[in-house]
N, CA, C and O atoms as a Maestro MAE file, in Angstrom:
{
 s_m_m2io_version
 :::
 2.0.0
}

f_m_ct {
 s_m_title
 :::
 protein
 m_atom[232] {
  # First column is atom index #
  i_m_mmod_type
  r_m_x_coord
  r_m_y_coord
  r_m_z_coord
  i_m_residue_number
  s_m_chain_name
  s_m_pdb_residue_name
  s_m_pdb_atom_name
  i_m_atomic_number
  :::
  1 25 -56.077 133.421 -17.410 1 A "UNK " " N  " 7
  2 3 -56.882 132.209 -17.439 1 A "UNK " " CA " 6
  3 2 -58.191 132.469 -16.703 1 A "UNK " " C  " 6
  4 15 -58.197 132.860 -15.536 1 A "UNK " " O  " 8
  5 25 -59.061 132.293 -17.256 2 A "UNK " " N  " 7
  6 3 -60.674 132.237 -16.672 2 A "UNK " " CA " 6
  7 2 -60.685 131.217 -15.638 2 A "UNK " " C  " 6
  8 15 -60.108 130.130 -15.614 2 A "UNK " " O  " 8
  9 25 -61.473 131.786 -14.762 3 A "UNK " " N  " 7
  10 3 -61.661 130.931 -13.374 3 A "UNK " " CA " 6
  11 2 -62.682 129.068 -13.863 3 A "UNK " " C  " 6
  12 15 -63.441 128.854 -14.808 3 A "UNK " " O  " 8
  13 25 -62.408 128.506 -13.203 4 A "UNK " " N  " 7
  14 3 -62.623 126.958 -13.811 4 A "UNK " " CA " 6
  15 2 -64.150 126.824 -12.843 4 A "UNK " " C  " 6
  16 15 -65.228 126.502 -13.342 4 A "UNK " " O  " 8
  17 25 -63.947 127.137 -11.445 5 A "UNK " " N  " 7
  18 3 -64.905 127.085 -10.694 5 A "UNK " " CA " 6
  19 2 -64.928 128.733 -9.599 5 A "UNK " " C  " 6
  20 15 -64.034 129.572 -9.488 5 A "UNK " " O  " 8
  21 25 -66.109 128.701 -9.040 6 A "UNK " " N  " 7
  22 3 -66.148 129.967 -7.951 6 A "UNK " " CA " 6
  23 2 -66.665 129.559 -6.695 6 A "UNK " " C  " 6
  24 15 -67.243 128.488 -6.507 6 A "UNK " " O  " 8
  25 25 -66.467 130.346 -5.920 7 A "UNK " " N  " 7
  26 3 -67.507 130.289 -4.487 7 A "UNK " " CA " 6
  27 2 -68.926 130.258 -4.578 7 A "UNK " " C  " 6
  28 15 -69.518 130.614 -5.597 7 A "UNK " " O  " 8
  29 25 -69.536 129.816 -3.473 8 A "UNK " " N  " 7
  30 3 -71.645 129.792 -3.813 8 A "UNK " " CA " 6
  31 2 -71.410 131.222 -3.441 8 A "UNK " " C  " 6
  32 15 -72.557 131.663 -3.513 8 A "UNK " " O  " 8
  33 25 -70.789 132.041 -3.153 9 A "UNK " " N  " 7
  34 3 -71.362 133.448 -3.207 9 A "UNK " " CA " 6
  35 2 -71.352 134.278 -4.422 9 A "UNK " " C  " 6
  36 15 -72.224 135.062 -4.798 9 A "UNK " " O  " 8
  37 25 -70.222 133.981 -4.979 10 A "UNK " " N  " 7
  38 3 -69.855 134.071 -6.080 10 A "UNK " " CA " 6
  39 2 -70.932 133.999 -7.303 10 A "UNK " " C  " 6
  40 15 -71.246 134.830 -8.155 10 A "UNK " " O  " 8
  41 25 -71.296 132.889 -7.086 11 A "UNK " " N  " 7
  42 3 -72.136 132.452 -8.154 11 A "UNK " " CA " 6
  43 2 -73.531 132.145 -7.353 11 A "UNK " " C  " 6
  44 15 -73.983 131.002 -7.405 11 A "UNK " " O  " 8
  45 25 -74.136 133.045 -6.699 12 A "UNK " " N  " 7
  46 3 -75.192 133.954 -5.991 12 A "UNK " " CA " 6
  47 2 -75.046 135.428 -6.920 12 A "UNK " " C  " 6
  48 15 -75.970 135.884 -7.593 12 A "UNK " " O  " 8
  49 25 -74.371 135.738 -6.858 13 A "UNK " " N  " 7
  50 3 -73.862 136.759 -7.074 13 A "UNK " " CA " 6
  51 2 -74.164 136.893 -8.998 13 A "UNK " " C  " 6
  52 15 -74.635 137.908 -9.512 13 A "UNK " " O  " 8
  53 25 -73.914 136.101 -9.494 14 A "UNK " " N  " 7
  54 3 -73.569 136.174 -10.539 14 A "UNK " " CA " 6
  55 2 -75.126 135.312 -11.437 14 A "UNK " " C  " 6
  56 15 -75.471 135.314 -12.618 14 A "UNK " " O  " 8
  57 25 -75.581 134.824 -10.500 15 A "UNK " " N  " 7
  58 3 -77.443 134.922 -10.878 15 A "UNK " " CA " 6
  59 2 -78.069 135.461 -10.162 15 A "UNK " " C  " 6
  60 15 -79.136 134.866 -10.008 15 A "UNK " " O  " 8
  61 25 -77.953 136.765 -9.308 16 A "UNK " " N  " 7
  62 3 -78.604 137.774 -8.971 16 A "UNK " " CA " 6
  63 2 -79.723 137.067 -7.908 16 A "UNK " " C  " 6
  64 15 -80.897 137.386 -7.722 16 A "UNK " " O  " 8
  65 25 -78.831 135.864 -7.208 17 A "UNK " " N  " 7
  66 3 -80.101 135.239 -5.986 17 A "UNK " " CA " 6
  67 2 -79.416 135.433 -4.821 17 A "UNK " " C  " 6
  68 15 -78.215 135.625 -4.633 17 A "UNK " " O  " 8
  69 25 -80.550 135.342 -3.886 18 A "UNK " " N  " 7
  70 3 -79.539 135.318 -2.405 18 A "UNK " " CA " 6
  71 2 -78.761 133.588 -2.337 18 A "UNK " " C  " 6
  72 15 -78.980 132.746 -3.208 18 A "UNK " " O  " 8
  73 25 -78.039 133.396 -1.371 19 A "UNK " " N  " 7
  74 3 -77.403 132.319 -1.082 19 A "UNK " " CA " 6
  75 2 -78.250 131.415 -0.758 19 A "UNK " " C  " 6
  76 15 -78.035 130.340 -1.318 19 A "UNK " " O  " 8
  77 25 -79.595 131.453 0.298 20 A "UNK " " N  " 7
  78 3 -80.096 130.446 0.551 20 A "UNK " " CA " 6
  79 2 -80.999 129.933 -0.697 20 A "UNK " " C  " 6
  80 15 -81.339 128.750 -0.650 20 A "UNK " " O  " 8
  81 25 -81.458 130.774 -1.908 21 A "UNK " " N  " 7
  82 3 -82.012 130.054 -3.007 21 A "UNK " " CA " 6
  83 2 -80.722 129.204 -3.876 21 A "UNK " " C  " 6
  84 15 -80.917 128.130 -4.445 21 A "UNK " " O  " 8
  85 25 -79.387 129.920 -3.844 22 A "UNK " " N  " 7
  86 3 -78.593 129.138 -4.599 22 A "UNK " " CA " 6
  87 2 -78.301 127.477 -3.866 22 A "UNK " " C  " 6
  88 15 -78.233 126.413 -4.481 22 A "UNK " " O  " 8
  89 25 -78.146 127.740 -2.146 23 A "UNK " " N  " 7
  90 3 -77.690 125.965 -2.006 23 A "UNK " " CA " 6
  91 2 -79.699 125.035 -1.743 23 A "UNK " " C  " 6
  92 15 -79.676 123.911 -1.241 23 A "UNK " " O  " 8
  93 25 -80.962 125.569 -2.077 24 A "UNK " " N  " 7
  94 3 -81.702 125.050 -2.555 24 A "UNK " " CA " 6
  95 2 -81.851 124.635 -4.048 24 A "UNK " " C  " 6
  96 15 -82.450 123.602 -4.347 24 A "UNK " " O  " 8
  97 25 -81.261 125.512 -5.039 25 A "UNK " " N  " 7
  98 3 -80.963 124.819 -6.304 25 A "UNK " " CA " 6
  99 2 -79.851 123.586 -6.148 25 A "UNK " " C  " 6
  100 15 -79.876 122.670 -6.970 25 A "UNK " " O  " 8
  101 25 -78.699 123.597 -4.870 26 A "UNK " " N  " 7
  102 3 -78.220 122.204 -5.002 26 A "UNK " " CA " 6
  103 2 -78.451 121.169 -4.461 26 A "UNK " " C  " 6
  104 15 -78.110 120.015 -4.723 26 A "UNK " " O  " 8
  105 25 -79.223 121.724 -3.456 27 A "UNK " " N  " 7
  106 3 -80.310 120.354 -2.797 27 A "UNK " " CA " 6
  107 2 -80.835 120.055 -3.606 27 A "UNK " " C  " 6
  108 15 -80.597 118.877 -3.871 27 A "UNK " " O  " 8
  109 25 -81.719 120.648 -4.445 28 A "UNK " " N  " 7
  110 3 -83.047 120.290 -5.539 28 A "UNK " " CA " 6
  111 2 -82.116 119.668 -6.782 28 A "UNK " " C  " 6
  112 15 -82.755 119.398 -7.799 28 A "UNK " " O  " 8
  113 25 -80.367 119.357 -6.819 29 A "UNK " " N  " 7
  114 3 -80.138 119.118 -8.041 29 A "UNK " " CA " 6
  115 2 -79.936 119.846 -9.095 29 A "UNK " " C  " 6
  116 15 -79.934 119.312 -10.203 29 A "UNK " " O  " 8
  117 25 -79.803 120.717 -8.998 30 A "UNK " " N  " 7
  118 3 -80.633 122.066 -10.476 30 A "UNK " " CA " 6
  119 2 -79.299 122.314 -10.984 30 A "UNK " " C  " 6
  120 15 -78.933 122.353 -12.159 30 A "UNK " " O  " 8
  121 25 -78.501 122.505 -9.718 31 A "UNK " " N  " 7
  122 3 -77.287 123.138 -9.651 31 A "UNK " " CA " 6
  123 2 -75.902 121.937 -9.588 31 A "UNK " " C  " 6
  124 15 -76.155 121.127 -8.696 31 A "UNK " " O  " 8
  125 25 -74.722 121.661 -10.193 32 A "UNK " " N  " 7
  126 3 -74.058 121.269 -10.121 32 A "UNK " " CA " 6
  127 2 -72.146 121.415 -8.976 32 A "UNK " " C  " 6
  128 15 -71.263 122.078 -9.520 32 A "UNK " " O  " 8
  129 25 -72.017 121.151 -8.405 33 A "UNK " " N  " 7
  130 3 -71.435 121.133 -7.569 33 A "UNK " " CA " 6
  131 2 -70.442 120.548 -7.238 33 A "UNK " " C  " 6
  132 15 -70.614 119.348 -7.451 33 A "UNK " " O  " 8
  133 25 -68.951 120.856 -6.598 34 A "UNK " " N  " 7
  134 3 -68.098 120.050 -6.784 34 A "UNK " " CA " 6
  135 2 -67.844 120.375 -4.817 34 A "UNK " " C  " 6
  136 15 -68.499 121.202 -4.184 34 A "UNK " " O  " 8
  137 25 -66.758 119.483 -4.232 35 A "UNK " " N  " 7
  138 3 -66.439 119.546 -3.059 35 A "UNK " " CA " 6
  139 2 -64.827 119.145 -3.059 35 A "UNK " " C  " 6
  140 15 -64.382 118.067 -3.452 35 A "UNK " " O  " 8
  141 25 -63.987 120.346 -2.486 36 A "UNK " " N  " 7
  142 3 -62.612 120.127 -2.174 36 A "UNK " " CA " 6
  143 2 -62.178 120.682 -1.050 36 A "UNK " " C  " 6
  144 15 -61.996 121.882 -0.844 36 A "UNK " " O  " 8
  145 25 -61.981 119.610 -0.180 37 A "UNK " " N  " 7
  146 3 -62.111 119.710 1.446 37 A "UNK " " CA " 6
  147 2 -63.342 119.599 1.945 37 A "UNK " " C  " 6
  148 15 -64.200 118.744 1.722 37 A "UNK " " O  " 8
  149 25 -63.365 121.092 3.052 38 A "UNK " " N  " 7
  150 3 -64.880 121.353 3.383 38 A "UNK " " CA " 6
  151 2 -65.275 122.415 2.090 38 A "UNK " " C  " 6
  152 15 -66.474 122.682 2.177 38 A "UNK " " O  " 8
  153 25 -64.838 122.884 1.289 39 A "UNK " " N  " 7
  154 3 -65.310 123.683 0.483 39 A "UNK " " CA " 6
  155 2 -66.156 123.320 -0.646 39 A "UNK " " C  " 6
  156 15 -65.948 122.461 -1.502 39 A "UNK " " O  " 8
  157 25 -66.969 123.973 -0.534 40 A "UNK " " N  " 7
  158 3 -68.196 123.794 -1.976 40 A "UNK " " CA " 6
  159 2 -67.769 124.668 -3.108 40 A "UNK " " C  " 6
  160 15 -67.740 125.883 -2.917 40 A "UNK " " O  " 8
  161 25 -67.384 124.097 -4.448 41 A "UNK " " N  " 7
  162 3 -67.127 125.481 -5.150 41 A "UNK " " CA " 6
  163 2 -68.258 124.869 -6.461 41 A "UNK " " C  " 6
  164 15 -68.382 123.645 -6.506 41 A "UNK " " O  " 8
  165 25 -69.136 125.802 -7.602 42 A "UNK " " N  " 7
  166 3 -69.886 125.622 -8.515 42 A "UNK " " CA " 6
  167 2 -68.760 125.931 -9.580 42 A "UNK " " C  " 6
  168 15 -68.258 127.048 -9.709 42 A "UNK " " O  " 8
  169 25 -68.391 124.736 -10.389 43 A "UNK " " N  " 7
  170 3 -67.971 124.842 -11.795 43 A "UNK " " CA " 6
  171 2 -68.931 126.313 -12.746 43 A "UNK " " C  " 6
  172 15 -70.124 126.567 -12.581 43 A "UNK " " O  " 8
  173 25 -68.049 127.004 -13.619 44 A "UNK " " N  " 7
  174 3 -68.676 128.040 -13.983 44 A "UNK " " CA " 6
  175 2 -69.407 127.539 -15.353 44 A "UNK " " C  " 6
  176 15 -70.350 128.315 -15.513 44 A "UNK " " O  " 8
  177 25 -69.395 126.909 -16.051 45 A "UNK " " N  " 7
  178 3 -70.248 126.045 -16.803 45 A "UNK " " CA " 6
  179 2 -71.852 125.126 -16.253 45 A "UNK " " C  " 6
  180 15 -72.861 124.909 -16.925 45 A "UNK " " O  " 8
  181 25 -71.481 124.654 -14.455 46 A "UNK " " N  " 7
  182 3 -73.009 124.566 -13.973 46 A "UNK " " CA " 6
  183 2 -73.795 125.516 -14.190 46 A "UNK " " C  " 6
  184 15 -74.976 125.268 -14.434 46 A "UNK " " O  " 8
  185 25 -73.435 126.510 -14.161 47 A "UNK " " N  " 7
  186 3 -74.471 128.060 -13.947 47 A "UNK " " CA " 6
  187 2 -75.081 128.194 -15.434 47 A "UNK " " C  " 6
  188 15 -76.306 128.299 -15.499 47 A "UNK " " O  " 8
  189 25 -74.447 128.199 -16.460 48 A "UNK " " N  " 7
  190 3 -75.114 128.165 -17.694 48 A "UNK " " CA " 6
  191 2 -75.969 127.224 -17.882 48 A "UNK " " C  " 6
  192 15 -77.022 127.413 -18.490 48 A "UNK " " O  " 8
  193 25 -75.578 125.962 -17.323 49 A "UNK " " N  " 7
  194 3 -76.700 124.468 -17.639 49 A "UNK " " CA " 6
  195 2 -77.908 124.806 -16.498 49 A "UNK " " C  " 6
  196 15 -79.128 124.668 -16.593 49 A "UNK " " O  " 8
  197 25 -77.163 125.250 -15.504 50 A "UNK " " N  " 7
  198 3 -78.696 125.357 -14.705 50 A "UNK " " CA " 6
  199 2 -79.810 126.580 -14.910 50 A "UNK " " C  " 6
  200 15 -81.007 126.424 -14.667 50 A "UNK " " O  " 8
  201 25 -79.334 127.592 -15.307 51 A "UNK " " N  " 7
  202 3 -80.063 128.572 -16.416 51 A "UNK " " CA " 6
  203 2 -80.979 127.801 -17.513 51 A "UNK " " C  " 6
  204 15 -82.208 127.719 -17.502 51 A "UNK " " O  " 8
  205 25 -80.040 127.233 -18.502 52 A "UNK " " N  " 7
  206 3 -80.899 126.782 -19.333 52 A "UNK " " CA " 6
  207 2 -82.055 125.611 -19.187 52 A "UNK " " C  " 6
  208 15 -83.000 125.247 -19.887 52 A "UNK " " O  " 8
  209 25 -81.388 125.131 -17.672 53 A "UNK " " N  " 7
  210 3 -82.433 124.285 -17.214 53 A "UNK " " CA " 6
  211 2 -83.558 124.482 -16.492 53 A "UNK " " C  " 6
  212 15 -84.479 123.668 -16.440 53 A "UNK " " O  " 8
  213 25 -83.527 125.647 -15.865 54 A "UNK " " N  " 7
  214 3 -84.690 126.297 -15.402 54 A "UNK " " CA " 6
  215 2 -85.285 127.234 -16.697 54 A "UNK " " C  " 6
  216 15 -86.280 127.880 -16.368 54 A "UNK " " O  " 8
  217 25 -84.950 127.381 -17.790 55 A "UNK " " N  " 7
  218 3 -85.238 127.682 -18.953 55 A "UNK " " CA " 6
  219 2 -86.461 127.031 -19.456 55 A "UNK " " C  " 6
  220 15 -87.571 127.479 -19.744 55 A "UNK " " O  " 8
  221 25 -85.748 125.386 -19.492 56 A "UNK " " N  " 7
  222 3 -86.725 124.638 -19.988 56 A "UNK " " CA " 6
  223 2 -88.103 124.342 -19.255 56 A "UNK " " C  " 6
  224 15 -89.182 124.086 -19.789 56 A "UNK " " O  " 8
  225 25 -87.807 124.440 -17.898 57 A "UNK " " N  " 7
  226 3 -88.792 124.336 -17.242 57 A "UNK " " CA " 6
  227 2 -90.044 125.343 -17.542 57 A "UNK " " C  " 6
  228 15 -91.177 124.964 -17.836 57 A "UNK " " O  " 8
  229 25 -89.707 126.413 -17.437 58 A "UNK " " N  " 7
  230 3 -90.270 127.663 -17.382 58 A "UNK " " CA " 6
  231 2 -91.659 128.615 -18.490 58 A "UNK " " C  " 6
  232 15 -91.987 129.768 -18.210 58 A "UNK " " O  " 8
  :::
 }
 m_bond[231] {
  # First column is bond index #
  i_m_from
  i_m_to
  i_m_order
  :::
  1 1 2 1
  2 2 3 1
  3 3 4 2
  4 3 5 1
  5 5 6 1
  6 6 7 1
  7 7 8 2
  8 7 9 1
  9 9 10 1
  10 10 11 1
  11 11 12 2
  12 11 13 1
  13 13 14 1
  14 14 15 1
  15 15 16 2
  16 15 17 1
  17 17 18 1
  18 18 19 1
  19 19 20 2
  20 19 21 1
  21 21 22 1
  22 22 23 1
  23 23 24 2
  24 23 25 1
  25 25 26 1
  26 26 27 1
  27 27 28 2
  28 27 29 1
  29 29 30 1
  30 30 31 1
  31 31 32 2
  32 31 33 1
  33 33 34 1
  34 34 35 1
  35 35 36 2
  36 35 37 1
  37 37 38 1
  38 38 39 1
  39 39 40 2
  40 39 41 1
  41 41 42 1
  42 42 43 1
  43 43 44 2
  44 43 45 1
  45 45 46 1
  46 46 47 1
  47 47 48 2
  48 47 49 1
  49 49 50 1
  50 50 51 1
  51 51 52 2
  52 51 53 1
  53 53 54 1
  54 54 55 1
  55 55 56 2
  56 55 57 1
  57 57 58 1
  58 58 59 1
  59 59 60 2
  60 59 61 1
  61 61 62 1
  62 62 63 1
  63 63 64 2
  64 63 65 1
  65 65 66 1
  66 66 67 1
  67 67 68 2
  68 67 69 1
  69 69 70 1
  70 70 71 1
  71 71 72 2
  72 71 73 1
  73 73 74 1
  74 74 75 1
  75 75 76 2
  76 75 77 1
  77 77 78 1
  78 78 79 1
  79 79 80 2
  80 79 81 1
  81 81 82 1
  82 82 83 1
  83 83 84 2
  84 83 85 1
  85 85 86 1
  86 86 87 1
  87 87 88 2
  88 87 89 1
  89 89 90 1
  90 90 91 1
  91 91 92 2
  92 91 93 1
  93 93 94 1
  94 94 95 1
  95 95 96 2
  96 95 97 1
  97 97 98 1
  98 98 99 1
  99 99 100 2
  100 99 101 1
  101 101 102 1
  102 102 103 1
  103 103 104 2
  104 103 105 1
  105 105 106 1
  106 106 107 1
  107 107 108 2
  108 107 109 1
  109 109 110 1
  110 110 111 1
  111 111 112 2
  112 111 113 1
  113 113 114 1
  114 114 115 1
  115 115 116 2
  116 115 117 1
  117 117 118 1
  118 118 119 1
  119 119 120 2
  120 119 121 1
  121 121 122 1
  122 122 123 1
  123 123 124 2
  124 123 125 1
  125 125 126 1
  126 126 127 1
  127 127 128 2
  128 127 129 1
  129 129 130 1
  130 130 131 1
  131 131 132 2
  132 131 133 1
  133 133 134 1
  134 134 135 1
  135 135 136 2
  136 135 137 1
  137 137 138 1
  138 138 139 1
  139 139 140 2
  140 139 141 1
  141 141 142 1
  142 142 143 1
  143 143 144 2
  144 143 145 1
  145 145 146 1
  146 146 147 1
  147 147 148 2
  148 147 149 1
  149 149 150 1
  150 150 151 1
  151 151 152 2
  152 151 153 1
  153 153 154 1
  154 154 155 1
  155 155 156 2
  156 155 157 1
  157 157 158 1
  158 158 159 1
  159 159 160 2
  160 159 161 1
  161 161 162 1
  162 162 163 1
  163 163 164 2
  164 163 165 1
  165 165 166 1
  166 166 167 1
  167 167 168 2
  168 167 169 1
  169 169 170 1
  170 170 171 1
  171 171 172 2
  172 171 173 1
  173 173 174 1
  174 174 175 1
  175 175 176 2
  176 175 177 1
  177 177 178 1
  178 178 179 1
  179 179 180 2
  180 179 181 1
  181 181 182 1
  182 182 183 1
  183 183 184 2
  184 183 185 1
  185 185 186 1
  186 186 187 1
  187 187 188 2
  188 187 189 1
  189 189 190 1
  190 190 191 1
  191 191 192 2
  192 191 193 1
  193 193 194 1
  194 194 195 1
  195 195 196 2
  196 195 197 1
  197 197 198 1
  198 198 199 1
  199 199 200 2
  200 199 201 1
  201 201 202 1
  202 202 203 1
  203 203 204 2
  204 203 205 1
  205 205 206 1
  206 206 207 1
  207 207 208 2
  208 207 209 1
  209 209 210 1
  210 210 211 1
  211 211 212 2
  212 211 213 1
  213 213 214 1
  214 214 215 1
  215 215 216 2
  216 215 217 1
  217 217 218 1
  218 218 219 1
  219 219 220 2
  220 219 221 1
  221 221 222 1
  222 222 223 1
  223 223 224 2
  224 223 225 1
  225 225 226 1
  226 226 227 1
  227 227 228 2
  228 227 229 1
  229 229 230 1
  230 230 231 1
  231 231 232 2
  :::
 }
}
């Protein structure tokens, strides 16, 4: 089974940014985000929408 969500390092990792640009894409919104506990994890489907959304921008 494919992972549903990952860690912000994870998915740092996996758009080739450091960490502090990835939790400024979720301050700024860009980025979609879920919270269970204290943990932040990014659904792996945000990362494609926020790609294509800095896409459109661009």
């Amino acid at each position: 089974m494919d992972d549903l969500v990952i860690t912000v390092d994870e998915a740092a990792q996996k758009l080739r940014v450091s960490r502090w640009t990835l939790y400024t894409l979720i301050r700024s919104n860009q980025l979609r985000t879920i919270k269970i506990g204290r943990r932040r994890l990014v659904p792996v489907d945000a990362l494609a929408e926020c790609v294509d959304n800095l896409k459109a921008v661009a």
